[in-house]
C-alpha positions in Angstrom: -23.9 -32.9 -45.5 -26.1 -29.8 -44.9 -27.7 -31.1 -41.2 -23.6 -32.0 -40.0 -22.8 -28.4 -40.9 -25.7 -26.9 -39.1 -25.9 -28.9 -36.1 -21.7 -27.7 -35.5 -22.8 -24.0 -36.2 -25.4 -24.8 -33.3 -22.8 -25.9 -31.5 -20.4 -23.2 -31.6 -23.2 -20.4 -31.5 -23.9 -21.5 -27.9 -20.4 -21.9 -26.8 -20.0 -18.8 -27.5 -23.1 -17.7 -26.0 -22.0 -19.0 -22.7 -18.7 -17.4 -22.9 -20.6 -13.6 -23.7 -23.2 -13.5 -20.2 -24.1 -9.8 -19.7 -26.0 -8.5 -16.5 -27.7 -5.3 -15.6 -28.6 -3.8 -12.7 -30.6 -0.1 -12.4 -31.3 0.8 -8.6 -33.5 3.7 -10.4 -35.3 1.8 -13.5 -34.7 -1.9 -12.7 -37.0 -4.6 -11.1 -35.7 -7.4 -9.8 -38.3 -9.4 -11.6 -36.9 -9.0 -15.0 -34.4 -11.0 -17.0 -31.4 -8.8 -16.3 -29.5 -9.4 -19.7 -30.4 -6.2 -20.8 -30.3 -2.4 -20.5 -34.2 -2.6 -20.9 -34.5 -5.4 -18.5 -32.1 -4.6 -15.9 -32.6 -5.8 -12.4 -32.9 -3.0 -9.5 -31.1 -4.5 -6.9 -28.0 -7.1 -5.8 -30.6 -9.5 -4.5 -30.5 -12.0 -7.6 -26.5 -11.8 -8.0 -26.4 -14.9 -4.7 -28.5 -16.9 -6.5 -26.5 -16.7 -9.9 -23.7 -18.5 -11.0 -21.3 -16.1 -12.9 -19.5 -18.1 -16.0 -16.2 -17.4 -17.5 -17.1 -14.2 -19.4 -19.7 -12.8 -17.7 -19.8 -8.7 -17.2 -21.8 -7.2 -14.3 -22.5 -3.6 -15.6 -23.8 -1.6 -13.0 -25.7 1.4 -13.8 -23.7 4.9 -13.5 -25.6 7.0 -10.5 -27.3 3.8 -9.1 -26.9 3.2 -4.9 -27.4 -0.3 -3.9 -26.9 -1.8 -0.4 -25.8 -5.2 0.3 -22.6 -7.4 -0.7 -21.3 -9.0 -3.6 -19.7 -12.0 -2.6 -17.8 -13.4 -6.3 -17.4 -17.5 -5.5 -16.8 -18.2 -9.3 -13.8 -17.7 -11.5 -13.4 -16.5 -15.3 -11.0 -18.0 -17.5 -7.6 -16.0 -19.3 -9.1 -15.3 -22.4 -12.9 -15.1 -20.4 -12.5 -13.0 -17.2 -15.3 -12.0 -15.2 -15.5 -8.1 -14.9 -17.9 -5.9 -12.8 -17.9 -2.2 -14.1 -20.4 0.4 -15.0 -22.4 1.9 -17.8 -24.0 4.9 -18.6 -23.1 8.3 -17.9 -23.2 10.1 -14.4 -21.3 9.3 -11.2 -20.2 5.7 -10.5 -22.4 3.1 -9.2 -22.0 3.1 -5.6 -22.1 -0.3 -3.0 -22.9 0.2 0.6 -21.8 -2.3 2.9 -23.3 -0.7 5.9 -21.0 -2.9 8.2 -23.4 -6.4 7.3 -20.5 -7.9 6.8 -16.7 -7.2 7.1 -16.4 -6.9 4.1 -18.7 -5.0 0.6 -16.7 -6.9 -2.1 -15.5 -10.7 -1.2 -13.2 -12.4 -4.0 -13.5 -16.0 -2.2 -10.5 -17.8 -3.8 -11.2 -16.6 -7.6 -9.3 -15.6 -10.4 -9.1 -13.9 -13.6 -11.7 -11.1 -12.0 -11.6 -7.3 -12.9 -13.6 -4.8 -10.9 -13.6 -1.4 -12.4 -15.4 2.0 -11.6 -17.4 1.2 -8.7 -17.3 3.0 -5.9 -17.9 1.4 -2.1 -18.4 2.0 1.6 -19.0 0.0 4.5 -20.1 2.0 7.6 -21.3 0.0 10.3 -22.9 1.6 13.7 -19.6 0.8 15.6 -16.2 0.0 14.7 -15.6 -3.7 14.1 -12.1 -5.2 14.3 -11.0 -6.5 10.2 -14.1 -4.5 8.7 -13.2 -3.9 5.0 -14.5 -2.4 1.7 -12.7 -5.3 -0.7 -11.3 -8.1 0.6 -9.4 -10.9 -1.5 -8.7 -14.0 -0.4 -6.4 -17.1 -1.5 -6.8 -19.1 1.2 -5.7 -23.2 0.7 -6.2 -22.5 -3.3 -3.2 -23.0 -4.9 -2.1 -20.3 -7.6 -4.9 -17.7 -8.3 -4.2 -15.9 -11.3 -4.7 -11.9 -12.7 -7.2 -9.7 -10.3 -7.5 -6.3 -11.5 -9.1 -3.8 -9.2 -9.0 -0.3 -11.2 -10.7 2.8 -11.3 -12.5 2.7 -7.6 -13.3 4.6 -4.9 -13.2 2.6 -1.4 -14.2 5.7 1.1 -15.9 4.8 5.0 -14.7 2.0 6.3 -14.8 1.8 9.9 -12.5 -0.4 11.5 -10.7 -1.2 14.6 -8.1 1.5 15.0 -5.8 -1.6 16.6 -3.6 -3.4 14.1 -3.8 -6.4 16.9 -7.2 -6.4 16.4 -6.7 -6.9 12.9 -7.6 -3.3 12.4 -9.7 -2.5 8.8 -8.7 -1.9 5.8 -10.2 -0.5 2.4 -8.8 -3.3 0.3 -7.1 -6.7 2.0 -5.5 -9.5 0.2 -5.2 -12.8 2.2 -2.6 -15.4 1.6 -2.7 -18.4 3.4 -2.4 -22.1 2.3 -1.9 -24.8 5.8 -3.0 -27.6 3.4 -2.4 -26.0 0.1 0.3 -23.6 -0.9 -1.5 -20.3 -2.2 -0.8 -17.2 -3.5 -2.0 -14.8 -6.3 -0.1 -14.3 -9.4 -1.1 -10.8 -11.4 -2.6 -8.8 -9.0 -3.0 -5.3 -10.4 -4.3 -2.3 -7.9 -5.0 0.3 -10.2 -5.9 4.2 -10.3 -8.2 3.6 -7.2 -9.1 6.5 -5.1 -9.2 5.6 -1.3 -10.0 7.8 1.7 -11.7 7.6 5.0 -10.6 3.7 5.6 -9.8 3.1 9.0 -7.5 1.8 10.0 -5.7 1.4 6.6 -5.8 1.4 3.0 -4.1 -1.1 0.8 -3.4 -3.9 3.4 -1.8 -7.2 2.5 -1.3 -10.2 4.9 0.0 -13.5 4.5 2.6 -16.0 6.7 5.9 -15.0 7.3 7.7 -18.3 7.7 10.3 -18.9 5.1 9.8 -22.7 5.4 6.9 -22.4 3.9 7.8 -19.3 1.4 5.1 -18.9 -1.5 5.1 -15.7 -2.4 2.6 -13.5 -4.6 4.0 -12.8 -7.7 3.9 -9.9 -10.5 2.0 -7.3 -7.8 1.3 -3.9 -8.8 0.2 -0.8 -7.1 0.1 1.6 -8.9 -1.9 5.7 -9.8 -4.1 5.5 -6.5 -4.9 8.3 -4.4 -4.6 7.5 -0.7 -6.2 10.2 1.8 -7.4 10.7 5.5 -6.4 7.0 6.5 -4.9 7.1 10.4 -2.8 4.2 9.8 -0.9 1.9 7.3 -0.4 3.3 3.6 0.6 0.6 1.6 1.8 -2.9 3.0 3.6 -5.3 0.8 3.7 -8.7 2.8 4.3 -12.1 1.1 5.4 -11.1 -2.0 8.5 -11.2 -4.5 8.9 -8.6 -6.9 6.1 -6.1 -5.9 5.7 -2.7 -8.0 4.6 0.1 -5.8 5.0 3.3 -8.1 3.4 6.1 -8.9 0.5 6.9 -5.5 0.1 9.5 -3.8 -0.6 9.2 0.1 -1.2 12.6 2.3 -3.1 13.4 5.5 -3.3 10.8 7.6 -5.5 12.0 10.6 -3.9 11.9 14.1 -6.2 9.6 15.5 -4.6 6.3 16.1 -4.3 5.3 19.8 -1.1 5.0 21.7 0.8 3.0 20.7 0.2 2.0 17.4 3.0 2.2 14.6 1.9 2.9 11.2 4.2 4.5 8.4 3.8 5.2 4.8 4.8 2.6 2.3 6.8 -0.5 3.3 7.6 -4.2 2.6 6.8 -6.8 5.5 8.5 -10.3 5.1 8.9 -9.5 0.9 11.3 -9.6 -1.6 12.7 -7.4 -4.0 9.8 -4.7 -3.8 10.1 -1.9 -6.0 8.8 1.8 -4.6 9.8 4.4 -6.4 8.1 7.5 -7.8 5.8 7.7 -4.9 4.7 10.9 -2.9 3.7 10.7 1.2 3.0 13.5 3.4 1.7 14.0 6.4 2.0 10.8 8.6 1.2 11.3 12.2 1.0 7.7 13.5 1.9 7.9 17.5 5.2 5.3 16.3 6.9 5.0 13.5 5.1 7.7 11.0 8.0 7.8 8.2 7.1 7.9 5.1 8.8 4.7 3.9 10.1 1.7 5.7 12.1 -1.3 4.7 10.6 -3.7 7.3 11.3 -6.9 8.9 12.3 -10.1 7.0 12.6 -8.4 3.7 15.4 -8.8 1.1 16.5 -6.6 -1.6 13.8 -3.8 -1.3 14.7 -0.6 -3.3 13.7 2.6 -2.6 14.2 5.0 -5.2 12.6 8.4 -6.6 10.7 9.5 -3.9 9.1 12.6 -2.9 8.8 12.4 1.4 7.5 15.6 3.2 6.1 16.7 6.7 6.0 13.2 8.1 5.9 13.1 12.1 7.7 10.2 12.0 10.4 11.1 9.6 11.9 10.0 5.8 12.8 6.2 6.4 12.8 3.4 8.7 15.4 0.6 8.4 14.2 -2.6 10.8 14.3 -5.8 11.8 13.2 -7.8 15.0 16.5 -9.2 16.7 14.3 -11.5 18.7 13.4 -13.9 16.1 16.5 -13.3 13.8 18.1 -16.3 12.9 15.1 -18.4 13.5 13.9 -20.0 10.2 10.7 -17.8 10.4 13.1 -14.9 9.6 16.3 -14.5 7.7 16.6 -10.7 8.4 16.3 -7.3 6.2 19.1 -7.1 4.0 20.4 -5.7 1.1 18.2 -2.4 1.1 18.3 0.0 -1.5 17.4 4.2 -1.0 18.3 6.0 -3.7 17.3 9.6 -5.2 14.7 10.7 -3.3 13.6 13.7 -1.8 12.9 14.3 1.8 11.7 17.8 2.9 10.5 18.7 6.7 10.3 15.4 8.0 10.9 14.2 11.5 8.0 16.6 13.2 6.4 14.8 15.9 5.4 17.3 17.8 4.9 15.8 20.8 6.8 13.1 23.0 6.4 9.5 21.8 5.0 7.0 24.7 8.0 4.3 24.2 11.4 6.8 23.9 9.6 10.5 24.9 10.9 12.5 21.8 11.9 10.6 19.2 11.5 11.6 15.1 15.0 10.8 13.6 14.7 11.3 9.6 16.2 8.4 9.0 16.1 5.0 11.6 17.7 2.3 11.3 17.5 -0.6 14.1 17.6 -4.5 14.3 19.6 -6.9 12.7 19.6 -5.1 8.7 22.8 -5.8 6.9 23.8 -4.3 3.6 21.8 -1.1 3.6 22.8 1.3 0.7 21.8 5.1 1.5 23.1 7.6 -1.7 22.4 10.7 -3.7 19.3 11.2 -1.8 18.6 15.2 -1.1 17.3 15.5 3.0 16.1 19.3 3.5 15.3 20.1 6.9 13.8 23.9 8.2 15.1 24.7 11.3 13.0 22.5 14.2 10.7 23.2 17.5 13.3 23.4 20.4 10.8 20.6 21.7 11.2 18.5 18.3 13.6 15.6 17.8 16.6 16.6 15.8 18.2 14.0 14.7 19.0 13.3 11.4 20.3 9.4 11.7 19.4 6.9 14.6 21.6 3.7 14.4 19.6 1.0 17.4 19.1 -2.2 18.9 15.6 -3.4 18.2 16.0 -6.8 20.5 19.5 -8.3 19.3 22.2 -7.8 16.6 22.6 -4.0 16.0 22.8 -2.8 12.0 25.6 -3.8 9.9 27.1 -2.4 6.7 25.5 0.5 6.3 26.6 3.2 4.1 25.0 6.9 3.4 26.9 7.8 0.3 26.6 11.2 -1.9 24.0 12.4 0.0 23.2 16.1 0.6 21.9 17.4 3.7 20.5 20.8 3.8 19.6 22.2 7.4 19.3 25.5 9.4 18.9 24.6 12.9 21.2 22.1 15.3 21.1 18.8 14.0 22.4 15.8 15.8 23.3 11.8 14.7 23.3 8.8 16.9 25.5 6.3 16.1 25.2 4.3 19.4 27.4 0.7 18.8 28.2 1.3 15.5 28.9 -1.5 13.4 30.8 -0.7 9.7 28.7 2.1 9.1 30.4 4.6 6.9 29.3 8.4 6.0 31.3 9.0 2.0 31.2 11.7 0.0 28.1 13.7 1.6 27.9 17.1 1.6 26.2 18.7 4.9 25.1 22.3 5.1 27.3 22.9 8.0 28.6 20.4 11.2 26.5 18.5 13.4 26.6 19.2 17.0 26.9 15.7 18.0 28.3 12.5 15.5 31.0 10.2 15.5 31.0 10.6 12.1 34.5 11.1 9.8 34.4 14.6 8.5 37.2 14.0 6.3 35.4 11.7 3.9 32.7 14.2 3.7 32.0 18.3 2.8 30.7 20.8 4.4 29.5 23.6 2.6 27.7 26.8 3.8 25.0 26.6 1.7 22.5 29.6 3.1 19.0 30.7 1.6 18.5 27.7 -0.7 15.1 27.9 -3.2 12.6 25.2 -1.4 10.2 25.1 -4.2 13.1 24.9 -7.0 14.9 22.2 -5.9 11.3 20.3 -5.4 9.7 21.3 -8.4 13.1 20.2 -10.3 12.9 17.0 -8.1 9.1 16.2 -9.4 9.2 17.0 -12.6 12.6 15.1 -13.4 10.7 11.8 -11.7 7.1 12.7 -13.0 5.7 12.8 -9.8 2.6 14.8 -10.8 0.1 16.2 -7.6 -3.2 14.2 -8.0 -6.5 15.7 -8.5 -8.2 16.5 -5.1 -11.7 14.0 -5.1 -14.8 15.1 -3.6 
């Protein structure tokens, strides 16, 4: 009975050696002609990585203060209980991947799964701009379900794209979804305490098909802890998904650079449902359109926007939008049912310079298209008196190419402002203004003062009523990266 037993101990030992792989890689002590299962025996480059199948289990530790140049294109997929993780060991500064615009992208997931990435910091800085250039790209193209991607704990920085969304601009991360013979998506996608500046044209960038006939969306997506700085255009971008978490970032100085004229704003939804942004902060949007720091876009249901921190956006607080041109069309069923709650707007709606489509145009709050069922309360809007030059209006109901807005409601609202402020309510369709309370009277609105107050509220405390704001919604300033 004794050869039985050690022939099935056999056995298991090397299952379980094949589910327990470990690679190093040392750009400082390696050599590329060692085994690389070892610290001692580390490789020195990324060379070896295209020639090796990764199995379920398998951890790529890359050595802390290593540079390496090249791509890591990941074609194989771990298991639940087995994932396949790259991170980094050692102390000193995080391993760092240079692109140097070889490809469009540094990182490629090619239609795997259960893959974490943690701690590694990239770049890809080609000579010129190219149009979809990337840092991480992800794709789940004709795969089916793809199941728990982690990306934590990176640093995407240089990443020169096309500044041209058309062009398909560049991004520091992109996830594809895509599926003409197979329906695909990504289920557990997890974007994680990632720091992220200097990608142009955007930063976390998702793109998938719009048309509800063939509706598949992403599931369980969440954004969350990431640091998002000096990118010219798009913030955040939900598109494709159901149930998206976007909490918790922080998104400031976006650099006036984007041509004429390109729209960019904040953080918004883009043919999703049901996204979740709430305890967010953005600042400083200067797109030449659009520019607000939060947007309920086109062919999205049920988004809610709720303890946010908005300030010194060009653009303004909010956008509100759908295409009336395709309304009604099965590729798009409209943006209804929108949610803006509790947040805190403070200077926004600063262009300060005429807009190439409307001249000067930077309401806080816009609302336009065919949007039905949008839900405005107990927000707090604070606006310092405006440039005589600056837009100053506070709500913009429009036409964006058919049906004009309907149902919408600001509600327990409180509008703080010192200079002349305006609203333009032009066709109004059952919008309602209830229970706000405005600093004093607009000089131009067809709104119904007598559901409303107006109280003269004068030399109001700025930084209490923000630092209340944050604290009561743990919105806590992130550290400034070098």
């Amino acid at each position: 009975m004794k050869k039985p037993i050690l022939l099935l101990l056999v056995f298991l030992f090397s299952c379980s050696s094949l589910d327990s792989y470990n690679i190093y890689i040392d750009s400082n002590e390696g050599d590329d002609n060692n085994s690389g299962n070892s610290k001692q025996n580390a490789w020195a480059s990324l060379v070896n990585l295209d020639n090796t199948i990764l199995k379920p289990g398998t951890t790529i530790h890359l050595k802390a203060d290593s540079e390496f140049n090249g791509v890591i294109e990941i074609n194989d997929s771990g298991r639940d209980d087995n994932p396949i993780i790259f991170k980094s060991y050692g102390n000193g500064k995080k391993p760092i991947v240079n692109g140097n615009g070889e490809k469009t992208h540094t990182i490629l997931l090619d239609n795997v799964e259960h893959i974490i990435i943690d701690g590694i910091e990239i770049s890809n800085k080609g000579i010129e701009r190219l149009e979809a250039r990337t840092g991480l790209t992800i794709l789940a193209e004709d795969s089916g379900e793809l199941k728990n991607i982690v990306i934590k704990n990176m640093v995407i920085r240089d990443v020169n794209g096309s500044l041209v969304k058309s062009d398909g601009g560049g991004s520091a991360i992109l996830i594809r979804k895509f599926g003409e013979k197979i329906r695909s998506r990504i289920n557990g996608l997890q974007i994680l305490n990632n720091h992220i500046y200097k990608t142009e044209r955007n930063a976390i960038n998702f793109r998938a098909s719009a048309n509800r006939d063939k509706w598949y969306p992403n599931l369980n997506v969440i954004v969350k802890n990431n640091l998002i700085e000096k990118v010219p255009g798009d913030g955040i971008v939900i598109f494709g998904c159901d149930g998206a978490i976007v909490e918790h970032n922080t998104l400031r100085d976006f650099p006036d650079i984007l041509p004429e004229p390109e729209a960019a704003a904040g953080i918004w939804p883009y043919s999703s449902d049901n996204t979740i942004i709430q305890f967010n902060e953005v600042s400083g949007h200067k797109a030449k359109w659009d520019a607000q720091g939060y947007d309920s876009d086109w062919n999205s249901v049920g988004t809610i926007i709720q303890n946010n921190y908005s300030h010194d956006n060009y653009g303004g607080f909010v956008l509100v939008c759908n295409a009336g041109s395709s309304y009604g069309e099965k590729i798009n069923i409209g943006t209804s049912n929108t949610i803006i709650r509790n947040n805190l707007s403070i200077n926004d709606g600063i262009r300060p310079y005429p807009t190439s489509r409307r001249g000067v145009f930077s309401p806080t709050f816009h609302i336009t298209g065919p949007v039905e069922n949008t839900y405005i309360h107990d927000n707090i809007i604070i606006i310092p008196k405006k440039n005589q030059n600056v837009d100053n209006t506070i709500v913009r109901i429009d036409n964006w190419g058919g049906p004009w807005p309907m149902k919408t409601n600001f509600e327990n609202n409180k509008f703080y402002f010192e200079g002349d402020m305006k609203n333009q309510l032009r066709k109004r369709k059952n919008i309602e203004f209830i229970g706000n309370v405005f600093s004093k009277e607009l000089v131009e609105t067809e709104m119904d003062y007598s559901k409303n107050s107006i109280l003269k509220i004068q030399n109001i405390d700025i930084e209490v009523i923000k630092n209340k704001f944050l604290n009561e919604n743990k919105i806590l300033p992130k550290q400034t990266f070098n």
